[in-house]
C-alpha positions in Angstrom: 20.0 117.5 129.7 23.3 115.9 130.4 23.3 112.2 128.8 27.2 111.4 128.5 29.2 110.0 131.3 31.4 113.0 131.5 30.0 116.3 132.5 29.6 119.3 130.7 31.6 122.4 132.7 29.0 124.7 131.5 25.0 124.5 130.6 23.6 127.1 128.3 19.9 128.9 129.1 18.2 130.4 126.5 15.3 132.8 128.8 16.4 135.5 130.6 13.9 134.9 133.7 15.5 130.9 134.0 18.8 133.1 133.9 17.7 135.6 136.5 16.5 132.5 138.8 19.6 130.9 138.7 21.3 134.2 139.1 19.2 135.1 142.3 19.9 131.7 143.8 24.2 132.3 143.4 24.9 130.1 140.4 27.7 131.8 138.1 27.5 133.2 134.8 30.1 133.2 132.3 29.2 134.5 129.3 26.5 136.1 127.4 26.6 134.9 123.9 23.7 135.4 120.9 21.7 132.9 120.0 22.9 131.5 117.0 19.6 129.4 116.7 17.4 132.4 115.6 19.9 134.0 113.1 17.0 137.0 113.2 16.5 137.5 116.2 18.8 139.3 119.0 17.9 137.8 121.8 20.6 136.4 123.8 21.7 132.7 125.7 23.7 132.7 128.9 26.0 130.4 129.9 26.1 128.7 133.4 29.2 126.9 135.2 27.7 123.6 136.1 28.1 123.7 139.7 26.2 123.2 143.1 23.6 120.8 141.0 22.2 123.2 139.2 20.3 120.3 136.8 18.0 120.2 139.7 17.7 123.9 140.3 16.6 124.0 136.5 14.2 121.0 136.9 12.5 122.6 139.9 12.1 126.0 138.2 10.5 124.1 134.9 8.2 122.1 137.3 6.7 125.4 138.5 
């Protein structure tokens, strides 16, 4: 997910029950943005501040 040396300040999810997870476990939204990869479509992505190793929250959740 993050491959450069410097680290992102924010990490975009693009499902709403990853977002409520991360939500329910204190990590900070900061914005609600459309996603731009399904011009038809108006579903939504939600941006994250990368804090409090939330990589590993979102590994953990995929691993379920």
């Amino acid at each position: 997910m993050i491959d450069s040396i410097e680290k992102k300040n924010t990490i975009v999810i693009f499902t709403a029950k990853l977002a409520r997870s991360l939500l329910k476990d204190g990590f900070t939204i900061v914005d609600i943005k459309p996603d731009r990869t399904d011009k038809d479509s108006k579903r939504s992505v939600f941006v994250f501040r990368n804090e409090n190793h939330i990589e590993d929250k979102i590994k953990e959740y995929n691993n379920k």
